[in-house]
C-alpha positions, 0 to 999 in steps of 0.5 A: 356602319356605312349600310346604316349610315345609307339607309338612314339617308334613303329613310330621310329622303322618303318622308322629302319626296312624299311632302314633294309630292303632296305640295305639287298636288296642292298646287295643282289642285289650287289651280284647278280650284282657281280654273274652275272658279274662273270658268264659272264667274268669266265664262258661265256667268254673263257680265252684269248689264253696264250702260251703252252695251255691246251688240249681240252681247248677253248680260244679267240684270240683277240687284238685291232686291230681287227674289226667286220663290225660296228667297234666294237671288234672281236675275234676268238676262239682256242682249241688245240687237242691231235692229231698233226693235225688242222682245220682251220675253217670259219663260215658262214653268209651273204655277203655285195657286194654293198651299198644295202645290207650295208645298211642291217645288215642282210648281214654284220653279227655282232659277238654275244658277249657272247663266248659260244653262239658264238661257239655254233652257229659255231658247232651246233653239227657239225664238231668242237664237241668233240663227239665220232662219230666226226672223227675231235675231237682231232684235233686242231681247229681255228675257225673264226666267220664271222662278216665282210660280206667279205666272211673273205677276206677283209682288208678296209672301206666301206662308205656308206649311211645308211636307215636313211641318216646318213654316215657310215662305212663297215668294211671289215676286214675279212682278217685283222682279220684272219691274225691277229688270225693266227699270234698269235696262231701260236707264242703262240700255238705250231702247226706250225709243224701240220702232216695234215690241213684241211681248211673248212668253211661253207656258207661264211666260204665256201667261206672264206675256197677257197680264203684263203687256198692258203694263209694258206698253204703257209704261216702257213703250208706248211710242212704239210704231208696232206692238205685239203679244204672243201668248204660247200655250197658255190656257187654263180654266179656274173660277178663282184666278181673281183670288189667286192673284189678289190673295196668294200672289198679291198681283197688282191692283190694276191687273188683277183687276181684269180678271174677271172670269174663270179665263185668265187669259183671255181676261187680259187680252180682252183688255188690252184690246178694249184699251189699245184697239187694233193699236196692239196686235194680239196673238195667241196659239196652242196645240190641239190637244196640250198634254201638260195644260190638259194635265194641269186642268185635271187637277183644277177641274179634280184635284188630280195631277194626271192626264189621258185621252178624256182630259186632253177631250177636254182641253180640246172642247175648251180650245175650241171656245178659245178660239171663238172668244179671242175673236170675238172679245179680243180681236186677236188671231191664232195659230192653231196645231198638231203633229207634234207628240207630247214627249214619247206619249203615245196617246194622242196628246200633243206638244206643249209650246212652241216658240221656245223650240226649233219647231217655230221655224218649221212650216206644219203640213197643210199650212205651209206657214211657220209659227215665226214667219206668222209672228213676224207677219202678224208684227209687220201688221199681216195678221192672219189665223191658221190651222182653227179647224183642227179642233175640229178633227177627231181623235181616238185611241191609237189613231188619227182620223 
């Protein structure tokens, strides 16, 4: 009896400790649930941006009515300087022109949800960094993540066909979103009265920089002592950009308006130029022999996405153009270089962008300037051009000459 009366007891008390046990793994698993959802709302996701903001604090900049190309939510970010002084700044990504390339999401870039992550990729150690060899630390920074394919101009719906024959929407709402952002930070924010703006974006933000600087300057600083507009890495050759930003992204009338031939950036600073004269200082820069842009205009120039060294000829040839025409038509100065591999290419490709790396604050071999100390001279009104003869330099398979 008294054996059966102790197992009996030891059987009850195994079924007690197993429910211990699972109820101390729920707790903790609850607290891990409640941690990590912490984490995410309080450390990676910056607060929402409120009125008279915190120095060198970052914040988003969001609302309802703003739209990433799925439909999904947008939100831009917003640090504000103890400098009177603010960039206006566009990231870069793909471009989405027709229903091919819709169809790809690899050209209608979504935002990354996380905020950090998502201002990391807009910084990389480049020019929105608080470093002490950035020039641009203590400015005021409004940064644009590029989540539209519209080059941040668009304001409409694309409906298109997707790879598995279902009907689906584009949205283009690159310009829809900017404005959205402006509006509030410029009510909360307590800038409208900025001594210089500098507007820059690189690759699609490149882009977005030329067609909307007009609309920034005009409608947000236009008492400001220096403007400036940086266009990276920002060349691309199509006889239909007019369409394209009429009927596909529903640009706005008076921007899309400038564009007039096959350059559309050039199109833009031309006249912003004939505008605002030597009022605005217009900028622009590019490496030699841009791999990604080279790639992108073989598929404009072809219909194939794909890059070698005849297509990066080609994309030199066109560059050297450039340079004549942002002279002569836009009164603008360049930075022109090389040295710097298309990722691990080894064909004589060369980087693309710049002022979003750490290589904006190295002075390049023969130049002895960087990329930011020309920015910063060029805002502070020393304008000058460097690094043009090189698209001149001849270049073959395996070897520089």
């Amino acid at each position: 009896m008294r054996i059966s009366n102790s197992v009996t007891k030891s059987e009850t008390k195994k079924p007690q400790k197993k429910h211990i046990i699972l109820k101390t793994l729920g707790i903790l698993f609850g607290l891990l649930v409640v941690a990590a959802l912490c984490i995410y709302l309080f450390v990676l996701q910056y607060p929402n941006l409120k009125e008279n903001p915190k120095i060198d604090t970052w914040y988003r900049v969001t609302s309802s009515e703003m739209k990433s190309s799925d439909g999904s939510s947008y939100r831009a970010f917003f640090k504000k300087g103890s400098a009177n002084k603010v960039i206006v700044y566009f990231a870069g990504g793909g471009v989405s022109v027709n229903e091919e390339m819709a169809k790809d999401e690899t050209y209608n870039t979504k935002e990354i949800p996380i905020d950090i992550l998502a201002n990391l990729t807009m910084n990389m150690g480049g020019i929105a960094t608080a470093t002490d060899t950035n020039p641009f630390k203590d400015w005021t920074i409004i940064e644009f993540p590029y989540a539209t394919g519209d080059f941040h101009a668009g304001t409409g719906e694309f409906k298109y066909i997707d790879k598995k024959g279902k009907e689906k929407i584009l949205y283009h709402n690159g310009y829809t979103n900017y404005s959205l952002v402006m509006k509030q930070v410029m009510q909360l924010a307590g800038i409208d009265h900025a001594e210089d703006v500098l507007v820059t974006g690189y690759s699609a933000g490149g882009f977005g920089a030329a067609l909307l600087a007009d609309d920034v300057f005009t409608n947000y600083f236009p008492n400001a002592n220096s403007k400036t507009v940086l266009a990276d890495a920002s060349l691309l050759l199509n006889k239909n950009w007019h369409d394209i930003a009429t009927n596909v992204w529903k640009t706005p009338v008076q921007i899309a308006n400038r564009l007039t031939t096959n350059n559309i950036t050039l199109d833009s600073l031309t006249a912003l130029h004939k505008k605002y004269g030597d009022q605005v200082h217009i900028l622009f820069d590019s490496s030699t022999r841009d791999g990604d842009l080279a790639k992108v205009q073989n598929y404009f120039d072809t219909g194939v996405m794909d890059v070698n060294e005849a297509k990066a000829d080609i994309y030199q040839k066109n560059l050297k153009t450039m340079i004549h025409e942002i002279k002569n038509q836009a009164g603008g100065y360049l930075f022109i270089w090389d040295g710097l591999p298309w990722y691990d290419d080894p064909r004589n490709l060369t980087m693309h962008t710049i002022i979003a790396t750490p290589y904006i604050f190295a002075p390049f071999d023969g130049q002895d300037i960087s990329v930011s100390e020309w920015l910063k001279n060029a805002v502070d009104g020393h304008l000058q051009d460097y690094g043009l003869d090189l698209v001149d330099k001849q270049y073959y398979l395996g070897r520089k000459s």
